[in-house]
Structure formats: C-alpha cells, structure tokens
mmCIF entry with sequence, helices, sheets and N, C-alpha, C, O atoms, coordinates in Angstrom:
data_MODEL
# 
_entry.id   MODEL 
# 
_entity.id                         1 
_entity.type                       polymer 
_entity.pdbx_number_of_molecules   1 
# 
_entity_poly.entity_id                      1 
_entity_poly.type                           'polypeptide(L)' 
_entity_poly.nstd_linkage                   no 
_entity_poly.nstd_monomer                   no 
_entity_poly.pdbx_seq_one_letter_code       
;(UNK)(UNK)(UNK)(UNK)(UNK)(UNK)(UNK)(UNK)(UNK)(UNK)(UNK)(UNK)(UNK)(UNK)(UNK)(UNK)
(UNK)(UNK)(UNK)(UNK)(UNK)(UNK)(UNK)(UNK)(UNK)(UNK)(UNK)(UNK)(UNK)(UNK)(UNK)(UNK)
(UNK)(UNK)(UNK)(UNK)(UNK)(UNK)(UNK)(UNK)(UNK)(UNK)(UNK)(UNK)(UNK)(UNK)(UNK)(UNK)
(UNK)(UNK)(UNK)(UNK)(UNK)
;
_entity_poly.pdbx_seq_one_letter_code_can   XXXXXXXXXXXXXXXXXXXXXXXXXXXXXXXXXXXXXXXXXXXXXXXXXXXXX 
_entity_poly.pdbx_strand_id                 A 
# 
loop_
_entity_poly_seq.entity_id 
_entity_poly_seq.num 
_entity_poly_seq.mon_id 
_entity_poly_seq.hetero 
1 1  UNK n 
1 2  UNK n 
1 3  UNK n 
1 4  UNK n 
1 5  UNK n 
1 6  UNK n 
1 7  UNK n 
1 8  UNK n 
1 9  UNK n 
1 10 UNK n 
1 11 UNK n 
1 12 UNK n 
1 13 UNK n 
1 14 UNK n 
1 15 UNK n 
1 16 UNK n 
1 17 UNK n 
1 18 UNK n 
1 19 UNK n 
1 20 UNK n 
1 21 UNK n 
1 22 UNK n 
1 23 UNK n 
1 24 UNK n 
1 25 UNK n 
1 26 UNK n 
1 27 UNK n 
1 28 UNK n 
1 29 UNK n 
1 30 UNK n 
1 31 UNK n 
1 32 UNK n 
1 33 UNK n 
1 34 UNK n 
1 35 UNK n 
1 36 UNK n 
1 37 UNK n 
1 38 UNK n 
1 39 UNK n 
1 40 UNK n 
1 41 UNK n 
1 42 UNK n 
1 43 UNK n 
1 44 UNK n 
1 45 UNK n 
1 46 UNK n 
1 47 UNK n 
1 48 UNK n 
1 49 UNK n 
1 50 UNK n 
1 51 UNK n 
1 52 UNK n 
1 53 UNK n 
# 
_struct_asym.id          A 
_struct_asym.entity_id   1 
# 
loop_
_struct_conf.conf_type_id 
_struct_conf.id 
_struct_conf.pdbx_PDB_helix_id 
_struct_conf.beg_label_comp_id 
_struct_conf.beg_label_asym_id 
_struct_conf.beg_label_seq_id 
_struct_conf.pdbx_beg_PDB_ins_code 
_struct_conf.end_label_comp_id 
_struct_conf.end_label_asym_id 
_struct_conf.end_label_seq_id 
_struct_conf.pdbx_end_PDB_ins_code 
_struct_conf.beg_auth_comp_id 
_struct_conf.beg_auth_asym_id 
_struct_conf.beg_auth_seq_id 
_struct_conf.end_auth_comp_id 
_struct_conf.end_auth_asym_id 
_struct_conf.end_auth_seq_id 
_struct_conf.pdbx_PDB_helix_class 
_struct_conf.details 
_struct_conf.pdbx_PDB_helix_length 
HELX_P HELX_P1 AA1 UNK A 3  ? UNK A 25 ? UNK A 3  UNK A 25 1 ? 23 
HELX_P HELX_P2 AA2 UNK A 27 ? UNK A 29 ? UNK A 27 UNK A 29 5 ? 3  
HELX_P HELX_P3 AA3 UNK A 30 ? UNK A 42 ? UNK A 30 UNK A 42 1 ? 13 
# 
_struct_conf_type.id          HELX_P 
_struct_conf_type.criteria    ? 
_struct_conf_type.reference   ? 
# 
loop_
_atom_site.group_PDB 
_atom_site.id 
_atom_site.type_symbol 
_atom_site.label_atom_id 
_atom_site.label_alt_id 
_atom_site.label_comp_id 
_atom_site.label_asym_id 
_atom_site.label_entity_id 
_atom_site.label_seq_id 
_atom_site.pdbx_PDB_ins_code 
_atom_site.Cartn_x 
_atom_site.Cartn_y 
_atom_site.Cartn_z 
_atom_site.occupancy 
_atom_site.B_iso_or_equiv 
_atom_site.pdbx_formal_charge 
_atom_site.auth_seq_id 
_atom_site.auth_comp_id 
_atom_site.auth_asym_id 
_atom_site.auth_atom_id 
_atom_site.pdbx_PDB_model_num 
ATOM 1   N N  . UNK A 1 1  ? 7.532   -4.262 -17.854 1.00 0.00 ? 1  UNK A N  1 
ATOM 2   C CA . UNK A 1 1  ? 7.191   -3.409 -16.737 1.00 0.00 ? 1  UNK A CA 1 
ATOM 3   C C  . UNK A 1 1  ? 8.397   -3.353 -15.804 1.00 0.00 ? 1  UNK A C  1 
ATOM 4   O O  . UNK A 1 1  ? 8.870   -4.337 -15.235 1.00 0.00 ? 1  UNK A O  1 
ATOM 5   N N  . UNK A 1 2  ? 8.785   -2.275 -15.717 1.00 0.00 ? 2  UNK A N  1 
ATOM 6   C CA . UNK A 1 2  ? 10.109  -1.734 -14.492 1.00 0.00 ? 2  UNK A CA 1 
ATOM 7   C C  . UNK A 1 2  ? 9.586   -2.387 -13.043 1.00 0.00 ? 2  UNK A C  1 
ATOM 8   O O  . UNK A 1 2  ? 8.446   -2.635 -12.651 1.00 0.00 ? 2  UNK A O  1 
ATOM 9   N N  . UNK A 1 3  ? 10.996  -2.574 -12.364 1.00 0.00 ? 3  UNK A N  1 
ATOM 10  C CA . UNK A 1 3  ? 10.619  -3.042 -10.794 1.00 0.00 ? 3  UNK A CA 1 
ATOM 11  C C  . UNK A 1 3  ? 10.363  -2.207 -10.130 1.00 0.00 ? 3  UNK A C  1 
ATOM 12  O O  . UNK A 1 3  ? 10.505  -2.412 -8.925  1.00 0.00 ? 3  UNK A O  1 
ATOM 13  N N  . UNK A 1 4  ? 9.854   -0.843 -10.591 1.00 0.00 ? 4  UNK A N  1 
ATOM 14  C CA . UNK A 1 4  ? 9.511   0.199  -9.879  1.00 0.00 ? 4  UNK A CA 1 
ATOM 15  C C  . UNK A 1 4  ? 8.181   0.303  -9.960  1.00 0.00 ? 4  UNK A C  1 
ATOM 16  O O  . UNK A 1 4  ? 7.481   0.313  -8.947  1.00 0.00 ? 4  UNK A O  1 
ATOM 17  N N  . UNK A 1 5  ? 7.642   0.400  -11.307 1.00 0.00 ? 5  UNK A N  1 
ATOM 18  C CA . UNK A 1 5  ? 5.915   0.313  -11.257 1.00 0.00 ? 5  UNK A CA 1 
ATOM 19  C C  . UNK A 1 5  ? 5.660   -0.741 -10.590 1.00 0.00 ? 5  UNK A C  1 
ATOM 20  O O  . UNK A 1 5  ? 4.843   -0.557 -9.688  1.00 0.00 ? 5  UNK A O  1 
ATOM 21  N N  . UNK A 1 6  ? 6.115   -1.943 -10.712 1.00 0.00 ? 6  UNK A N  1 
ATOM 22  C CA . UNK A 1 6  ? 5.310   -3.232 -10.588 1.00 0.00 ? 6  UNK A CA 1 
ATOM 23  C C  . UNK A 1 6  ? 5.822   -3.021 -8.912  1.00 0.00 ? 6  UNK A C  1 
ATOM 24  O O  . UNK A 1 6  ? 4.621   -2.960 -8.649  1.00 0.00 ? 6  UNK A O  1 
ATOM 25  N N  . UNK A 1 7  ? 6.501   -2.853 -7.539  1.00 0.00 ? 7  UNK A N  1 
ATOM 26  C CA . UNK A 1 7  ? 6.293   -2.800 -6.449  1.00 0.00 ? 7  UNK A CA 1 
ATOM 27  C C  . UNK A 1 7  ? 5.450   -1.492 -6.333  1.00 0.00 ? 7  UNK A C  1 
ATOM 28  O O  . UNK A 1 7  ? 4.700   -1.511 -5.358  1.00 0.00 ? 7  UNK A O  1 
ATOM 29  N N  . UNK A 1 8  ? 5.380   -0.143 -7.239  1.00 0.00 ? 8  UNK A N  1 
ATOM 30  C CA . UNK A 1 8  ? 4.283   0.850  -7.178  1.00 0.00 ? 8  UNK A CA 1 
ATOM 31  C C  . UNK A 1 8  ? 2.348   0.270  -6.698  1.00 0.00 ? 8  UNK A C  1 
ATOM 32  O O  . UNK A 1 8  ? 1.426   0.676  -5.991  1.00 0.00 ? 8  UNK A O  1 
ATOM 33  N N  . UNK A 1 9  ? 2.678   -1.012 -7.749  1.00 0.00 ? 9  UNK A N  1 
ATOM 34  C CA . UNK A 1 9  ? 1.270   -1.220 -7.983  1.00 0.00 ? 9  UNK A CA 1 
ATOM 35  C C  . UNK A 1 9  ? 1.003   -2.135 -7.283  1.00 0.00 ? 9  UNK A C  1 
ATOM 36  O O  . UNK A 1 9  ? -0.164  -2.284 -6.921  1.00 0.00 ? 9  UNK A O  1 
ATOM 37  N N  . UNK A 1 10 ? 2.160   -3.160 -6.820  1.00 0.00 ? 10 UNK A N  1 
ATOM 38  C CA . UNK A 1 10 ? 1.305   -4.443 -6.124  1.00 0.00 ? 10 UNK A CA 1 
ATOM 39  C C  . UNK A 1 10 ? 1.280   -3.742 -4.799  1.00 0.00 ? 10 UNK A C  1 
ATOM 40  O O  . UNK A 1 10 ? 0.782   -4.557 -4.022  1.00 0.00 ? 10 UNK A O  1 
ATOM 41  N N  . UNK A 1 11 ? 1.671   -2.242 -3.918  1.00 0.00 ? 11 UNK A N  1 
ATOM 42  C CA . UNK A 1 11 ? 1.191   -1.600 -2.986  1.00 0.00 ? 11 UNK A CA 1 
ATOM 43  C C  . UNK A 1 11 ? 0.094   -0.907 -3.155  1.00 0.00 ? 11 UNK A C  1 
ATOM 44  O O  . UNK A 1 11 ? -0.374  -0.422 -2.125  1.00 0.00 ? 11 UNK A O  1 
ATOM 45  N N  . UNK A 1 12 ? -0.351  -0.750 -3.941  1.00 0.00 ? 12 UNK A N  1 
ATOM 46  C CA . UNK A 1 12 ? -1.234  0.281  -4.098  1.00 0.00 ? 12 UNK A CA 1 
ATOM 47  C C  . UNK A 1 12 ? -2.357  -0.739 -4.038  1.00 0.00 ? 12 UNK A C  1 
ATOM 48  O O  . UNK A 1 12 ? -3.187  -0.497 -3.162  1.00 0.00 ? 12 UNK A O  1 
ATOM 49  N N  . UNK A 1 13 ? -2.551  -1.725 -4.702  1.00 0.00 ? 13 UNK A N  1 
ATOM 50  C CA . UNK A 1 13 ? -3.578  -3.219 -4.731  1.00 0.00 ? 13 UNK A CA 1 
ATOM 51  C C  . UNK A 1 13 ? -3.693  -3.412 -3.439  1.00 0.00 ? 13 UNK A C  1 
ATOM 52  O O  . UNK A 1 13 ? -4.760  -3.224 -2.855  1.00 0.00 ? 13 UNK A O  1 
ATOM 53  N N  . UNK A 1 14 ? -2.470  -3.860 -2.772  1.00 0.00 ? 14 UNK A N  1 
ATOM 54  C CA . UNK A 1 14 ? -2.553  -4.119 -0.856  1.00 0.00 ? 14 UNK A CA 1 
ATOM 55  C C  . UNK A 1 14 ? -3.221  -3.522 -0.274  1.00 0.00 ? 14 UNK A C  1 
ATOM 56  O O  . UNK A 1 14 ? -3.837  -4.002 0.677   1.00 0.00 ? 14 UNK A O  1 
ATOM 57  N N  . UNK A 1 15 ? -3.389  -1.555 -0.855  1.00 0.00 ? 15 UNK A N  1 
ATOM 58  C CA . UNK A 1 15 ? -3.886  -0.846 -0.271  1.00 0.00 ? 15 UNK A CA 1 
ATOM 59  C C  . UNK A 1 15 ? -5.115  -0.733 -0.410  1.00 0.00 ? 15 UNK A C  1 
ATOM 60  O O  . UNK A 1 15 ? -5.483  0.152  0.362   1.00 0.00 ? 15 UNK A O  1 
ATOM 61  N N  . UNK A 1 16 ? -5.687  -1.011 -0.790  1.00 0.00 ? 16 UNK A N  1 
ATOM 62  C CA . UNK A 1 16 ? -6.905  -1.468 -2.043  1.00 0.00 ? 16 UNK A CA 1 
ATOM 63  C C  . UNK A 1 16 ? -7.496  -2.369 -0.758  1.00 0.00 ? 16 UNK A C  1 
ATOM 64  O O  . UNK A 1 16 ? -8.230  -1.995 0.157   1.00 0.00 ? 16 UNK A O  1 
ATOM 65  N N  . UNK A 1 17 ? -6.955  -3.598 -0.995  1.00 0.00 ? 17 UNK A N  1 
ATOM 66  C CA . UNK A 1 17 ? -7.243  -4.709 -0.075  1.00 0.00 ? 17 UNK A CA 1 
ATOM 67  C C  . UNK A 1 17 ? -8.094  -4.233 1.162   1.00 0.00 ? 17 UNK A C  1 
ATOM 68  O O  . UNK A 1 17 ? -9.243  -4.246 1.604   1.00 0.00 ? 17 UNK A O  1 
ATOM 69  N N  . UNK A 1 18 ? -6.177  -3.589 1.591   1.00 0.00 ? 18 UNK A N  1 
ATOM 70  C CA . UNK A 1 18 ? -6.761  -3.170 3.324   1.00 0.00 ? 18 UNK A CA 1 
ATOM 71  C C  . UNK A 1 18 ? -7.763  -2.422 3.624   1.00 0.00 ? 18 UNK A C  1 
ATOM 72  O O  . UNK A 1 18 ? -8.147  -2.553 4.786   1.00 0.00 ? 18 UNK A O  1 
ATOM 73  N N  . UNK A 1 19 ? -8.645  -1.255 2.617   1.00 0.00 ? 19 UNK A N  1 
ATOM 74  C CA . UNK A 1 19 ? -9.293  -0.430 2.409   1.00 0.00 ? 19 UNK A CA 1 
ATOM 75  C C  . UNK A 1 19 ? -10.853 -1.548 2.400   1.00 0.00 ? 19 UNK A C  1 
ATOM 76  O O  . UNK A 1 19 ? -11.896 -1.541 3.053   1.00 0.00 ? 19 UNK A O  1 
ATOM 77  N N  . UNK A 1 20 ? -10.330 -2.363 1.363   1.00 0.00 ? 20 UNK A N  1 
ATOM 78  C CA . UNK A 1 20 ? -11.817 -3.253 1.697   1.00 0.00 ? 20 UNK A CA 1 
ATOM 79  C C  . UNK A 1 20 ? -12.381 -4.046 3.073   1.00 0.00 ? 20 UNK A C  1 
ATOM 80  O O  . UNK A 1 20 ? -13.484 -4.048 3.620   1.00 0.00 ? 20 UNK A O  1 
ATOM 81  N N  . UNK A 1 21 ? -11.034 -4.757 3.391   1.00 0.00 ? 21 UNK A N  1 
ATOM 82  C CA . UNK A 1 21 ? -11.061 -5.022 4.523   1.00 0.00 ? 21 UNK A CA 1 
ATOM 83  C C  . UNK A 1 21 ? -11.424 -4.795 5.645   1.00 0.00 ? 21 UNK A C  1 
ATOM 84  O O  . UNK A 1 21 ? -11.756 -5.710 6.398   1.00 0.00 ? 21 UNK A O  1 
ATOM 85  N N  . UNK A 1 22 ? -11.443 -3.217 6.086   1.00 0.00 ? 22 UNK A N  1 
ATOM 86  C CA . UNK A 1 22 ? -11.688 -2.262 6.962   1.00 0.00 ? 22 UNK A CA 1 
ATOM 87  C C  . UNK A 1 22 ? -13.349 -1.975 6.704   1.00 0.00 ? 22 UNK A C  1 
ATOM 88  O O  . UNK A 1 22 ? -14.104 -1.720 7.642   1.00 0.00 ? 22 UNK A O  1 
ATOM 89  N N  . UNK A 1 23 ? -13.697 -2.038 5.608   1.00 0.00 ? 23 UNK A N  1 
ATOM 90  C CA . UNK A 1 23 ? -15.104 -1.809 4.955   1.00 0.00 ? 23 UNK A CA 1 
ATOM 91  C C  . UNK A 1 23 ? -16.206 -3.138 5.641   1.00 0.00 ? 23 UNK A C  1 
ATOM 92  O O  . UNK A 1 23 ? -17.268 -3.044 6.255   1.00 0.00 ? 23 UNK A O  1 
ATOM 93  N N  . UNK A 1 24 ? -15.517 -4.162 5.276   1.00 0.00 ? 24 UNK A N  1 
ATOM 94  C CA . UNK A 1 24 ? -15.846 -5.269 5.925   1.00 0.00 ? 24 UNK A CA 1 
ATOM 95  C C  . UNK A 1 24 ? -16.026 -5.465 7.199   1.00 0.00 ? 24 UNK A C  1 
ATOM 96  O O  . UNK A 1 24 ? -17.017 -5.478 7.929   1.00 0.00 ? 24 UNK A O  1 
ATOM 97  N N  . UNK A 1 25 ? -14.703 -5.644 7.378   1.00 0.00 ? 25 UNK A N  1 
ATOM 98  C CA . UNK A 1 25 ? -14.239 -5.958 9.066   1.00 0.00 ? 25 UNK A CA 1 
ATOM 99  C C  . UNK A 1 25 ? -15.351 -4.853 10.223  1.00 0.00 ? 25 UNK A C  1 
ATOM 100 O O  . UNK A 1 25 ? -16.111 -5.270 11.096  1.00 0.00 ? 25 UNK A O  1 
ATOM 101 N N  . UNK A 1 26 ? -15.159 -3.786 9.937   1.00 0.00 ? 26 UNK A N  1 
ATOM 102 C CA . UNK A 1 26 ? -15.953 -2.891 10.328  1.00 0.00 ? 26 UNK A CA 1 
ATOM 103 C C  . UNK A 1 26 ? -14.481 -2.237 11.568  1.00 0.00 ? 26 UNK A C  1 
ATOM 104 O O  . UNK A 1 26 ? -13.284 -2.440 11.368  1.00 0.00 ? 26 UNK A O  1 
ATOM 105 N N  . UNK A 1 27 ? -15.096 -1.439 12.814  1.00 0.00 ? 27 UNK A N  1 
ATOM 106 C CA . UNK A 1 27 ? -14.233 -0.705 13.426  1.00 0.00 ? 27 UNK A CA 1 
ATOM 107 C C  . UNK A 1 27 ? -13.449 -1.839 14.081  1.00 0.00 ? 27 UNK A C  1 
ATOM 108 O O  . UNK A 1 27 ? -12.243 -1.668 13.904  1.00 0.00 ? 27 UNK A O  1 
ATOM 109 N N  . UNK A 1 28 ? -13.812 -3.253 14.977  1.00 0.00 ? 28 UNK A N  1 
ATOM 110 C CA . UNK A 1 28 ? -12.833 -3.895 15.426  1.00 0.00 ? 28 UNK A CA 1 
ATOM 111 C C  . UNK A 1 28 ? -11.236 -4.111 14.703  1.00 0.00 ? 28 UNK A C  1 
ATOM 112 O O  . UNK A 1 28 ? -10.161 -4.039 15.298  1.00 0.00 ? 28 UNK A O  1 
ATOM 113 N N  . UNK A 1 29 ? -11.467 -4.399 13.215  1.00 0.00 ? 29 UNK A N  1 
ATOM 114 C CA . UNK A 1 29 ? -10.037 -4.538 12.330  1.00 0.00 ? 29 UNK A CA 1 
ATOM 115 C C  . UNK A 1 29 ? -9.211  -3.432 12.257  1.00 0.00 ? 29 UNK A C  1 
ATOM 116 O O  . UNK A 1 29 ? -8.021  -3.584 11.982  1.00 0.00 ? 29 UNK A O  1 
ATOM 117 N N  . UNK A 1 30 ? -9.864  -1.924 12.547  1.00 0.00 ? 30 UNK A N  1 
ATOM 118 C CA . UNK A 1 30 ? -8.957  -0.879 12.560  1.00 0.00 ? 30 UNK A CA 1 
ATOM 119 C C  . UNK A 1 30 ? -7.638  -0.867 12.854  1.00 0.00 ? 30 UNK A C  1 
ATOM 120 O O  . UNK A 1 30 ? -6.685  -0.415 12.220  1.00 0.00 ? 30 UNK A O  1 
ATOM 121 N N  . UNK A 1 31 ? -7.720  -1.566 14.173  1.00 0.00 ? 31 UNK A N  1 
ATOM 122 C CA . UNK A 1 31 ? -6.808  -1.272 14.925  1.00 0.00 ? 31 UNK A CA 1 
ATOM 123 C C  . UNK A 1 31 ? -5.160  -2.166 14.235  1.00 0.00 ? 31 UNK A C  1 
ATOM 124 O O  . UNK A 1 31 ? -3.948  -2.033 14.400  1.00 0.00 ? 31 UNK A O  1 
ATOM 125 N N  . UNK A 1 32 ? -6.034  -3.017 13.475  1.00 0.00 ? 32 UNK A N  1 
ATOM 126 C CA . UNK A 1 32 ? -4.582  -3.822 12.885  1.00 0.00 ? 32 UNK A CA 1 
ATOM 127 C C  . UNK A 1 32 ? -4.867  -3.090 11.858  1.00 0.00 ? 32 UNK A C  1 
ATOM 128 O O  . UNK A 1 32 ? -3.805  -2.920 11.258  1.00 0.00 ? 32 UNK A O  1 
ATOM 129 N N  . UNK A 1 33 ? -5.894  -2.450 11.206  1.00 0.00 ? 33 UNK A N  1 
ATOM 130 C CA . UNK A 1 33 ? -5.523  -2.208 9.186   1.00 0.00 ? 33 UNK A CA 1 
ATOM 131 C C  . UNK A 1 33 ? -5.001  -0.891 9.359   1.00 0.00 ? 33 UNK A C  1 
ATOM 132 O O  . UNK A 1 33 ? -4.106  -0.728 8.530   1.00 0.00 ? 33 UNK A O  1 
ATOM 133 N N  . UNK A 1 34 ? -5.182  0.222  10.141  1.00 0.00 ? 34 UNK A N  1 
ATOM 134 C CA . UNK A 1 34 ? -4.426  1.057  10.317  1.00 0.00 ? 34 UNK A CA 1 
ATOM 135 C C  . UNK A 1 34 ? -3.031  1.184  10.183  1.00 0.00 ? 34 UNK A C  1 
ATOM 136 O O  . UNK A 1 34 ? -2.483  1.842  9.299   1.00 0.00 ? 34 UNK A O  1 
ATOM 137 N N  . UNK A 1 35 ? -2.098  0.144  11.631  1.00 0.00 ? 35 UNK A N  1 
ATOM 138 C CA . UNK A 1 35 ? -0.625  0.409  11.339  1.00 0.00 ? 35 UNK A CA 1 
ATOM 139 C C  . UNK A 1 35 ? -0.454  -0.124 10.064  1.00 0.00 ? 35 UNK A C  1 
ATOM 140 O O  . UNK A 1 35 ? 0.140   0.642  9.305   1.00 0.00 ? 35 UNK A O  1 
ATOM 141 N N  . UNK A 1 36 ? -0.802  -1.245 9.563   1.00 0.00 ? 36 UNK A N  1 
ATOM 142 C CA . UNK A 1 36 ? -0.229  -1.935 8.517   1.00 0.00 ? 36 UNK A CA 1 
ATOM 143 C C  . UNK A 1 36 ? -0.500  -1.050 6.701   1.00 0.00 ? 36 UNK A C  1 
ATOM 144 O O  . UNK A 1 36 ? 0.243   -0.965 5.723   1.00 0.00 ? 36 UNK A O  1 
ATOM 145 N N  . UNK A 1 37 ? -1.716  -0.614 6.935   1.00 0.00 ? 37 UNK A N  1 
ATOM 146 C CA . UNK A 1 37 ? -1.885  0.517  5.926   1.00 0.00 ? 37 UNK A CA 1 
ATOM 147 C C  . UNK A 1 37 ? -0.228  1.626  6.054   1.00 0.00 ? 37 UNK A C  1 
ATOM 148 O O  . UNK A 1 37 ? 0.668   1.671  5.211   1.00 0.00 ? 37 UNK A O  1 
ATOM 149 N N  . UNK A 1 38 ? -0.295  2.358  7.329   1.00 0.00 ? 38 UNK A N  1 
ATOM 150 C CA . UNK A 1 38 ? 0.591   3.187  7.377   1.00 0.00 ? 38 UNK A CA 1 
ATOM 151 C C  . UNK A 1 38 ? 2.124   2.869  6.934   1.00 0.00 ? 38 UNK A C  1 
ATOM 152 O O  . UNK A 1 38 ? 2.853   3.663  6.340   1.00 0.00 ? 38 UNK A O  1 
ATOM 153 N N  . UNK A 1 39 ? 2.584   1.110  7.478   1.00 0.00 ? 39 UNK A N  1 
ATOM 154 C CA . UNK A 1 39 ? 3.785   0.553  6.862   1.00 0.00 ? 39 UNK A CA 1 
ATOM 155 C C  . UNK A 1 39 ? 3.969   0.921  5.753   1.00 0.00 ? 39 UNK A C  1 
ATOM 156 O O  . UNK A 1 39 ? 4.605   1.937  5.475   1.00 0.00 ? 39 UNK A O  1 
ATOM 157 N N  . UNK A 1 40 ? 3.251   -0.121 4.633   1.00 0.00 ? 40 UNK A N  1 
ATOM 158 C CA . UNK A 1 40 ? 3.429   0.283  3.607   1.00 0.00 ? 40 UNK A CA 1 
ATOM 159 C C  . UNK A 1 40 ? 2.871   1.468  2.885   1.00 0.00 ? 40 UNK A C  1 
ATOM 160 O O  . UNK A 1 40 ? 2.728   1.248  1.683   1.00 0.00 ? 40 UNK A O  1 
ATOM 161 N N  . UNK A 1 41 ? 2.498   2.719  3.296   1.00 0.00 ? 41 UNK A N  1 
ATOM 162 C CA . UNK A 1 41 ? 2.292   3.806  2.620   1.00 0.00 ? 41 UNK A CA 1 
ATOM 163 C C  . UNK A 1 41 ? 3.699   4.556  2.815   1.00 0.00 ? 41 UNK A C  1 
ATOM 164 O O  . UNK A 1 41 ? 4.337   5.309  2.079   1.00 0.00 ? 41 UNK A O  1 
ATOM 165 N N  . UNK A 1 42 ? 3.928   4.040  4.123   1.00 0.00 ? 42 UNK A N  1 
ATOM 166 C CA . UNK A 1 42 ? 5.517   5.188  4.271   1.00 0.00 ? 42 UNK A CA 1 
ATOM 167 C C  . UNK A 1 42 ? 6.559   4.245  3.766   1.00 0.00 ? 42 UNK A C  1 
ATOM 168 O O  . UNK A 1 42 ? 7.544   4.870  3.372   1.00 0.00 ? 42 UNK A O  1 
ATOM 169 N N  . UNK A 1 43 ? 6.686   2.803  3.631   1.00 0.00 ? 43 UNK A N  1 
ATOM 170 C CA . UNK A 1 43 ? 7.222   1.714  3.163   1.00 0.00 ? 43 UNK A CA 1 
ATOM 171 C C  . UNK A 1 43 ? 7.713   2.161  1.568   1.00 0.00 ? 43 UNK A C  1 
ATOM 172 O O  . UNK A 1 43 ? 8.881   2.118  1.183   1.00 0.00 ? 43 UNK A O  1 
ATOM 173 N N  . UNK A 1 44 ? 6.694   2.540  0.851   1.00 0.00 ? 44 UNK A N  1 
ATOM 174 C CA . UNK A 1 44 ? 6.956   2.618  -0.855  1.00 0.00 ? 44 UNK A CA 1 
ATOM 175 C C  . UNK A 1 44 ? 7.668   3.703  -0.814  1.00 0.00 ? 44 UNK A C  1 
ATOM 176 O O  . UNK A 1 44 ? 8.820   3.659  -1.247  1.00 0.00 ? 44 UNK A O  1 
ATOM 177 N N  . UNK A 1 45 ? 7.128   4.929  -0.276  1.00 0.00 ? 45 UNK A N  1 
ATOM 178 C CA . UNK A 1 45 ? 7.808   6.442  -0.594  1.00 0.00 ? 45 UNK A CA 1 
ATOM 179 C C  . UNK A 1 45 ? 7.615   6.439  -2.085  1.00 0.00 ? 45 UNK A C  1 
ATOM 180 O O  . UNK A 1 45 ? 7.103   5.703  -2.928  1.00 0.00 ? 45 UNK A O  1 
ATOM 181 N N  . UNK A 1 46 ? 8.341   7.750  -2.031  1.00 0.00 ? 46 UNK A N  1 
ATOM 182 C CA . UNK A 1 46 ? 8.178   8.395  -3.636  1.00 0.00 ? 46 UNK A CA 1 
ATOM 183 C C  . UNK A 1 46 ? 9.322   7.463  -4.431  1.00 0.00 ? 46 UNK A C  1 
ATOM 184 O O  . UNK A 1 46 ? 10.343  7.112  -3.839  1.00 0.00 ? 46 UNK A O  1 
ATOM 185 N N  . UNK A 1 47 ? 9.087   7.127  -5.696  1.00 0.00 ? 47 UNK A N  1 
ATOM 186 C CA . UNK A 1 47 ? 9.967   6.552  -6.365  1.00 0.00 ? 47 UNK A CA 1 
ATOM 187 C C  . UNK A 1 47 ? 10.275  7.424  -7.662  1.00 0.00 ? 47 UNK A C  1 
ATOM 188 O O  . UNK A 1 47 ? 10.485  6.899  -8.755  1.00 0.00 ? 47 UNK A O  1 
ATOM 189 N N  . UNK A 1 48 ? 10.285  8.818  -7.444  1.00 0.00 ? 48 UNK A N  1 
ATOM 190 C CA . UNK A 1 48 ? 10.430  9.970  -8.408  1.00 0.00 ? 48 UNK A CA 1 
ATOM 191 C C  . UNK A 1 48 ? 11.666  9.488  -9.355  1.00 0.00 ? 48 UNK A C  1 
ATOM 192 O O  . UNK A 1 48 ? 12.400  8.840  -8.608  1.00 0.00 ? 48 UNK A O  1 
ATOM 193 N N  . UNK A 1 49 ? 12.150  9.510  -10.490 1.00 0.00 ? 49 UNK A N  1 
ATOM 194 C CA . UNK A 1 49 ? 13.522  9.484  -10.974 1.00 0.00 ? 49 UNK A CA 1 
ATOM 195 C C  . UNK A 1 49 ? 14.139  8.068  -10.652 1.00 0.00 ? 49 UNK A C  1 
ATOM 196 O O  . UNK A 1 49 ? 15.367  7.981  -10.659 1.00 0.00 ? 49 UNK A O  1 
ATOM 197 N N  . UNK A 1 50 ? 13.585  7.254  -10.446 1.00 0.00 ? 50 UNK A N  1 
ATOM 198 C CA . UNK A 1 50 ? 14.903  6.335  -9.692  1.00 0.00 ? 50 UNK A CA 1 
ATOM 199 C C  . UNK A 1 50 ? 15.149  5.574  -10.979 1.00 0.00 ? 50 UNK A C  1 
ATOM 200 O O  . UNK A 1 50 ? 16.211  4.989  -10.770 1.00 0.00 ? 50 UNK A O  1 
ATOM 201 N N  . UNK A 1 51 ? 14.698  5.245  -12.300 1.00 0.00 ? 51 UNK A N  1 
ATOM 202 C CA . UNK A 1 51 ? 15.147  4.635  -13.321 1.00 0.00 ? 51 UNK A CA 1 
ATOM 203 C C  . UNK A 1 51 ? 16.236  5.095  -14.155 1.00 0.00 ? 51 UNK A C  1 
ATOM 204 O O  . UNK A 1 51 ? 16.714  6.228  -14.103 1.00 0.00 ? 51 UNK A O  1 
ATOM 205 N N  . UNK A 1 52 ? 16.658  4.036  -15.035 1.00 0.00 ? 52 UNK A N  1 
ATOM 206 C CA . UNK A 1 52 ? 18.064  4.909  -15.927 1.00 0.00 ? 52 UNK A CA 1 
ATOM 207 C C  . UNK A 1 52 ? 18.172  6.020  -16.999 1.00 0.00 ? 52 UNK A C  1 
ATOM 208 O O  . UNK A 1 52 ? 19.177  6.563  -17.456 1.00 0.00 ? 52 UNK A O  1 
ATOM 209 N N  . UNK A 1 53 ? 16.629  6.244  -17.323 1.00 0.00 ? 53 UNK A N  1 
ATOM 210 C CA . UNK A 1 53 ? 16.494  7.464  -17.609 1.00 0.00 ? 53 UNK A CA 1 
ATOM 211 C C  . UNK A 1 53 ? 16.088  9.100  -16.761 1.00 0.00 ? 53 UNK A C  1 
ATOM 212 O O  . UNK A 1 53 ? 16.049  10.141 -17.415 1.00 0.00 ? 53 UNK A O  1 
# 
C-alpha cells in the first residue's frame, strides 16, 4: 500500500471517528469536532497524480 492511500485512509477513519463522536457527544463537542474535522479535511487535500506513475 502507497504512502498516499494509507495517509488517504487513516484520515478518512479519523473522520469516521469524529463523525461518531459528535453523534455521541451530542451539540456540546461541536464546537471542538468541528475545527478539528475541518483541519484535517483541508489538511489531506487532493492527492490526484502524486505517485510515480
């Protein structure tokens, strides 16, 4: 597995997480699962092309 899928996916899992979390937590956790969702969503970006093929 490329170091591109595998940081693809262990964000996407985080995101996963924080998504449950928020489910849980209910509206008080927003306020932290929000920015930290947003980090790493703008954090990964597109990883279009970046391998040696």
């Amino acid at each position: 597995m490329s170091a591109n899928s595998k940081k693809s996916l262990s964000s996407t899992v985080f995101l996963i997480v924080l998504g449950i979390a928020a489910l849980y937590g209910g509206t008080k956790t927003l306020a932290v699962l929000i920015p930290a969702a947003l980090l790493v969503w703008f954090g990964v970006g597109p990883i279009l092309r970046s391998g040696r093929n």
